[in-house]
C-alpha positions as CSV (number, residue, x, y, z in Angstrom):
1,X,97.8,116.0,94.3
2,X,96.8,112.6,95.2
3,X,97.3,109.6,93.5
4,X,95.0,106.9,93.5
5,X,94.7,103.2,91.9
6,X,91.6,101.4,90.5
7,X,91.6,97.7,89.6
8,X,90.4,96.9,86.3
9,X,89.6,93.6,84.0
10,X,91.8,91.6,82.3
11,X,90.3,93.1,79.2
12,X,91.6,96.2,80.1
13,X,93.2,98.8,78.0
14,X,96.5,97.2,77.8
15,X,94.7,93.8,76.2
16,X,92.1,95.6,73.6
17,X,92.9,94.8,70.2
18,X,91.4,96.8,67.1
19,X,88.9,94.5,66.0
20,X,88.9,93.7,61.7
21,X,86.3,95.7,59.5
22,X,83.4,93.8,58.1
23,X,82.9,93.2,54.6
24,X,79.9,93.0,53.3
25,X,78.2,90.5,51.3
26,X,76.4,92.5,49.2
27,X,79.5,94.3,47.4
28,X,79.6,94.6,43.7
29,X,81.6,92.1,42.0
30,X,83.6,95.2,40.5
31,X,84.7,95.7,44.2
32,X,85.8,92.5,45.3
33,X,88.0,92.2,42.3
34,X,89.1,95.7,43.2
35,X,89.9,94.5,46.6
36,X,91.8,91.3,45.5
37,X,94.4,92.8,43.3
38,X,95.1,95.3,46.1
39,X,95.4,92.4,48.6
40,X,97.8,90.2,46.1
41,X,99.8,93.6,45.4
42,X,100.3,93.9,49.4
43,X,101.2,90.3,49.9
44,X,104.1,90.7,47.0
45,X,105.0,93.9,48.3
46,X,105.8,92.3,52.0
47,X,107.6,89.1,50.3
48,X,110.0,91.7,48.4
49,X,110.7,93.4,51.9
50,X,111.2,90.4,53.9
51,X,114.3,89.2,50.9
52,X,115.8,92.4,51.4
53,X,115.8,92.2,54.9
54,X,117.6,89.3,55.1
55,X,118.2,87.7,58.3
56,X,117.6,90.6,60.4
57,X,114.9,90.5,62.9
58,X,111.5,92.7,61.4
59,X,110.7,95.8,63.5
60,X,107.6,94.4,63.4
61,X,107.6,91.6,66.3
62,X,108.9,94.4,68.4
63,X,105.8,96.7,67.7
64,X,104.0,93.3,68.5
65,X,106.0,93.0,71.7
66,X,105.0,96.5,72.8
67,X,101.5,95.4,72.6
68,X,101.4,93.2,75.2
69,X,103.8,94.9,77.3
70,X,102.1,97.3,80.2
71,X,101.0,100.9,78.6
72,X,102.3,104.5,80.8
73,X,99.3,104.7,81.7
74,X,98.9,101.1,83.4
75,X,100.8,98.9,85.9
76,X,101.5,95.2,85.3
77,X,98.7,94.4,87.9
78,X,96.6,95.8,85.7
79,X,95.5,98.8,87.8
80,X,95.6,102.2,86.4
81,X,97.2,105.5,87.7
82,X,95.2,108.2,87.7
83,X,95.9,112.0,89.5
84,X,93.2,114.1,91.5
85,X,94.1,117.8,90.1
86,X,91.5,118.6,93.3
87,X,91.9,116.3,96.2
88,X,88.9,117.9,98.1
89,X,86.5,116.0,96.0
90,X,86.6,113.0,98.5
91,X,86.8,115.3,101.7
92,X,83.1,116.5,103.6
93,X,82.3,119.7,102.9
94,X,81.7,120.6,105.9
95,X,84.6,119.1,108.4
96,X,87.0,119.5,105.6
97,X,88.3,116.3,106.6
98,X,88.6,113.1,104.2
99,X,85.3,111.2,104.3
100,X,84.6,108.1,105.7
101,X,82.2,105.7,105.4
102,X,79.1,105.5,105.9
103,X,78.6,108.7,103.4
104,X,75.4,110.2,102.9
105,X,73.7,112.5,101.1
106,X,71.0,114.8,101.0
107,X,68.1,114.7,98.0
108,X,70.1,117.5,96.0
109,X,73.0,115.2,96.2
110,X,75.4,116.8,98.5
111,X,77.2,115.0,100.8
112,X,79.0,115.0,104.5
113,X,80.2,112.8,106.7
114,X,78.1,110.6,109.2
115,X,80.0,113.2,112.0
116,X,78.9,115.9,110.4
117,X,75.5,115.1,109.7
118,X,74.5,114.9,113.4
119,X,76.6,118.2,114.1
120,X,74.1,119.9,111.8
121,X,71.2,117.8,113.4
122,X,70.4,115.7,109.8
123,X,70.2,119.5,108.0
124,X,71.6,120.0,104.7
125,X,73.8,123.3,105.2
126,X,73.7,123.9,101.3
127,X,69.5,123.5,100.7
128,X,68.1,122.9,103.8
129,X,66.7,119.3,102.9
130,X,67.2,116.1,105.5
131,X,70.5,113.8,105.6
132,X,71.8,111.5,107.2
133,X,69.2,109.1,106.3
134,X,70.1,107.9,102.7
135,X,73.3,106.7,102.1
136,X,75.9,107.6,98.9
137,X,76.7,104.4,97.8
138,X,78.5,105.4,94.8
139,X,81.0,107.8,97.1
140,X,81.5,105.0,99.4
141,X,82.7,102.7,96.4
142,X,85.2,105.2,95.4
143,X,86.5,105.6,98.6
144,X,87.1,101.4,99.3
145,X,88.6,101.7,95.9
146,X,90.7,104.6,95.9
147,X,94.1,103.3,97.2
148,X,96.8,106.0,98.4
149,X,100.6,106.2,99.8
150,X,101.1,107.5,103.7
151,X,101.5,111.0,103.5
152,X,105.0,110.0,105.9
153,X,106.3,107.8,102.9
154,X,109.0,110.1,102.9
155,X,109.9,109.4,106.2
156,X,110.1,105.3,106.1
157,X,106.2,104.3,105.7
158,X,105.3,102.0,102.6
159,X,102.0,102.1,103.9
160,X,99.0,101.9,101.3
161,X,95.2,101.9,102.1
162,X,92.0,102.8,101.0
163,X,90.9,106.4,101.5
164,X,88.6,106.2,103.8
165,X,91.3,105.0,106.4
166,X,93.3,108.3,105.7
167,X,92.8,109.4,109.0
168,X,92.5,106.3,111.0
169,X,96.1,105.6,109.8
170,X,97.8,109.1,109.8
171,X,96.8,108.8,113.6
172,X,98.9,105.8,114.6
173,X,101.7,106.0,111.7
174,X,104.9,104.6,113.4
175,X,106.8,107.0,111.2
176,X,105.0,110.5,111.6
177,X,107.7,113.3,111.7
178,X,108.3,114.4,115.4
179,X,108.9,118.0,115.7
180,X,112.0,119.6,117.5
181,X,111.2,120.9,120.7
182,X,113.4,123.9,121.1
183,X,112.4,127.6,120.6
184,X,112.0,128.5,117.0
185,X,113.5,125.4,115.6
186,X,111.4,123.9,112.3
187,X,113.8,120.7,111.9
188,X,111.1,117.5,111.6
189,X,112.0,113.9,111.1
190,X,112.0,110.9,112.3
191,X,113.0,110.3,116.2
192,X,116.1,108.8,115.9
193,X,117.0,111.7,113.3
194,X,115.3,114.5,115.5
195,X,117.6,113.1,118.6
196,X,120.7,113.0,116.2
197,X,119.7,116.3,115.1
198,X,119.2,117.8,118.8
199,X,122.2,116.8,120.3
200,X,124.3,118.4,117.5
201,X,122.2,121.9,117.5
202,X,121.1,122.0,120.9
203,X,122.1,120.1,123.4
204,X,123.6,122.4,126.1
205,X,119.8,123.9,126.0
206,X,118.5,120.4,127.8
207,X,119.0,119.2,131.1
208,X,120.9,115.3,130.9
209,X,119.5,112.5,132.8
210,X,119.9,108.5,132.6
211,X,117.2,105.9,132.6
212,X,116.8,104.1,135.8
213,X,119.0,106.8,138.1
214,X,117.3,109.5,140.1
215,X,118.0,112.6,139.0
216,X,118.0,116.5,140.6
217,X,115.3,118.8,138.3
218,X,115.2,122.3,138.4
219,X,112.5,124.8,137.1
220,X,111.5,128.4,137.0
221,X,107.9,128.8,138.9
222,X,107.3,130.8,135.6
223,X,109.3,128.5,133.5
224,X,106.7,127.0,130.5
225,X,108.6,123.8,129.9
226,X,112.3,122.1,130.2
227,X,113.9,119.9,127.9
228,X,115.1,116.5,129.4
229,X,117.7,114.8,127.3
230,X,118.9,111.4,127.8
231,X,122.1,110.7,127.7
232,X,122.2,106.8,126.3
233,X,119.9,107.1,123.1
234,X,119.5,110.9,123.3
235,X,115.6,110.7,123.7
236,X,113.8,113.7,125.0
237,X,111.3,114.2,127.0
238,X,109.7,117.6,128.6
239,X,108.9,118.8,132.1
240,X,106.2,120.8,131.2
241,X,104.8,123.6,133.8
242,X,101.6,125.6,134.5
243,X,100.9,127.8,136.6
244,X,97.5,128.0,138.2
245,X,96.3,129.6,141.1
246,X,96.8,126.6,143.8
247,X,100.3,126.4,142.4
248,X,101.8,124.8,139.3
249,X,100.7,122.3,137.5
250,X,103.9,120.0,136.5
251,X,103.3,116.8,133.7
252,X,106.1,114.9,131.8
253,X,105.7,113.8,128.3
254,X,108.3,112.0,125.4
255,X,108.3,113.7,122.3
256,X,108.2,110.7,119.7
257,X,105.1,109.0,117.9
258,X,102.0,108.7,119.4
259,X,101.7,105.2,119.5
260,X,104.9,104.4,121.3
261,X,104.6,103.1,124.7
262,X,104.0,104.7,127.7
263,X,107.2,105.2,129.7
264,X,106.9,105.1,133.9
265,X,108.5,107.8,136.4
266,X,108.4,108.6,139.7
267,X,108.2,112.5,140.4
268,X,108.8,114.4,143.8
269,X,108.5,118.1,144.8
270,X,110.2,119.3,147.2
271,X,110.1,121.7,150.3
272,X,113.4,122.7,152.0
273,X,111.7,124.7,154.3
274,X,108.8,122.5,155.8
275,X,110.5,119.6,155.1
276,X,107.8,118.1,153.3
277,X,107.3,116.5,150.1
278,X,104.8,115.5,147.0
279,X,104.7,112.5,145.0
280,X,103.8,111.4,141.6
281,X,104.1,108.5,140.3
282,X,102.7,107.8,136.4
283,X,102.7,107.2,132.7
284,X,104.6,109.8,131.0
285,X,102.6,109.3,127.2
286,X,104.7,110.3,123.7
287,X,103.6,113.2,121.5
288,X,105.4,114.0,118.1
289,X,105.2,118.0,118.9
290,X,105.9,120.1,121.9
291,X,102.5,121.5,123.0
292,X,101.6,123.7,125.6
293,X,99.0,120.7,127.0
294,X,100.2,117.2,126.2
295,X,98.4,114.2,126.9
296,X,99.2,113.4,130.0
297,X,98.1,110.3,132.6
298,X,98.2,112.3,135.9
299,X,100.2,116.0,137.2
300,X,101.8,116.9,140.1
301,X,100.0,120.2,141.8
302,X,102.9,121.8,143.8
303,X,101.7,124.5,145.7
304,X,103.6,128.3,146.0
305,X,104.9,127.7,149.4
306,X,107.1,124.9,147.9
307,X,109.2,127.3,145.5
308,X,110.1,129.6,148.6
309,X,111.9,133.1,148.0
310,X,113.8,131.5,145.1
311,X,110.8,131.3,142.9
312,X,112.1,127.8,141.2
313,X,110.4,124.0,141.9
314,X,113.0,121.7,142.9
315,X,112.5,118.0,142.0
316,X,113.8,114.2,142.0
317,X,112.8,112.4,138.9
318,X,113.2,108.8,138.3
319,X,112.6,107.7,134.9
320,X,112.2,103.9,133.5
321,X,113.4,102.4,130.5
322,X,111.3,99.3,131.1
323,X,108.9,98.9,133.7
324,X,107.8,95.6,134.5
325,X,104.8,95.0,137.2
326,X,105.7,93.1,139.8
């Protein structure tokens, strides 16, 4: 469930008080005199409890307190706390994906995205009817007012935004889980915990390397990936291979939060028996997962001839902490 906060005025539920009933003017006599000899029986009635209370402080200043303290329901800005039983309300229909603004609508009312609406070429999917040319203003107000928490809040992120920036900010949160790379491993957490969490469970499973110093690589032609490990900080990074018919296709990516830096290496193949060598010099980019294609800033193509009758790609990798341009 989601929850979400909406800013209200100061006369808000937390300041309302009852207002008094009216009497009327034009009430028999026989009804005001009614009405007085209740009133003076209530006033001697609280004179009689306030003597045998004494000096002790009535219960009623505290109910009086309680008014104009802040209510369950409301927070002392004076926003109130309400929870979406269906979430999906603010997502398009048809992307499934929270909306954004602009929103707009068809003229039965249904909404989508201004994505969507040129997927389905400005064609309601539910009756047919144009959209994407009137916009749902009243969505679009709900969604700047709408304020959640980062789904990573458990992770570190105090993050809070409007709704419509769900996506924009689950895309460059500094504190999205990162996923443990090794084979049928579910651990997620944060990278300094994934890296803790690694070189307890698995490290004889990576190969070790230090920042700044070349170091001898190893893979199997039909090897998918290898974990990299460093030794300092215990980051890791993966050598990941693919074969294709000129050869294999070799990239190296970090696993750790998108938006972290890029980190610079320097990448050689190889070939013992020629003699010759290839090059790559690049970006290797950070991904929270281990994925079969990572984003990657350039590859090395080695061809077959390289890997010889031992069927495995030897290389020299040279990995940066910092890299400063000359």
């Amino acid at each position: 469930m989601v929850k979400f906060h909406f800013e209200e005025d100061e006369g808000g539920p937390s300041n309302r008080v009852p207002k008094r009933q009216r009497v009327g003017r034009d009430s028999n006599p026989g009804e005001e005199e009614s009405e007085q000899e209740q009133e003076s029986e209530r006033e001697e009635a609280s004179e009689g409890e306030e003597e045998s209370e004494g000096g002790e402080e009535p219960e009623q200043e505290e109910s009086g307190a309680d008014q104009g303290s802040v209510s369950p329901q409301t927070t002392r800005d004076g926003s109130v706390s309400i929870t979406l039983t269906d979430p999906e309300v603010l997502d398009c229909s048809i992307c499934c994906e929270a909306l954004t603004i602009p929103v707009f609508q068809c003229e039965n009312g249904h909404i989508a995205c201004s994505t969507c609406c040129i997927k389905i070429r400005n064609r309601c999917p539910s009756c047919a009817t144009p959209i994407g040319y009137s916009r749902c203003r009243a969505i679009e107000n709900v969604l700047e007012s709408v304020k959640i928490s980062c789904l990573n809040s458990k992770y570190g992120c105090r993050e809070a935004f409007s709704y419509s920036m769900k996506q924009k900010h689950e895309k460059i949160c500094p504190f999205a889980p990162c996923s443990c790379p090794h084979y049928d491993c579910n651990f997620e957490g944060q990278p300094k915990q994934l890296y803790e969490h690694f070189g307890i469970e698995h490290k004889s499973s990576a190969a070790s390397f230090q920042f700044d110093r070349i170091v001898p690589i190893t893979i199997g032609v039909y090897e998918s990936f290898r974990i990299l490990r460093e030794e300092t900080d215990g980051s890791l990074f993966i050598l990941n291979n693919k074969v294709e018919t000129l050869g294999n296709v070799v990239t190296l990516s970090r696993i750790g939060p998108s938006v972290e830096r890029s980190y610079f290496f320097d990448l050689t193949a190889k070939c013992e028996a020629e003699g010759s060598s290839l090059r790559l010099q690049s970006f290797a980019k950070s991904n929270p997962k281990r994925v079969g294609s990572p984003p990657s800033l350039g590859f090395l193509l080695v061809p077959r001839q390289f890997s010889g009758n031992s069927s495995r790609l030897k290389m020299d990798l040279h990995l940066w902490r910092r890299y400063v341009v000359a």
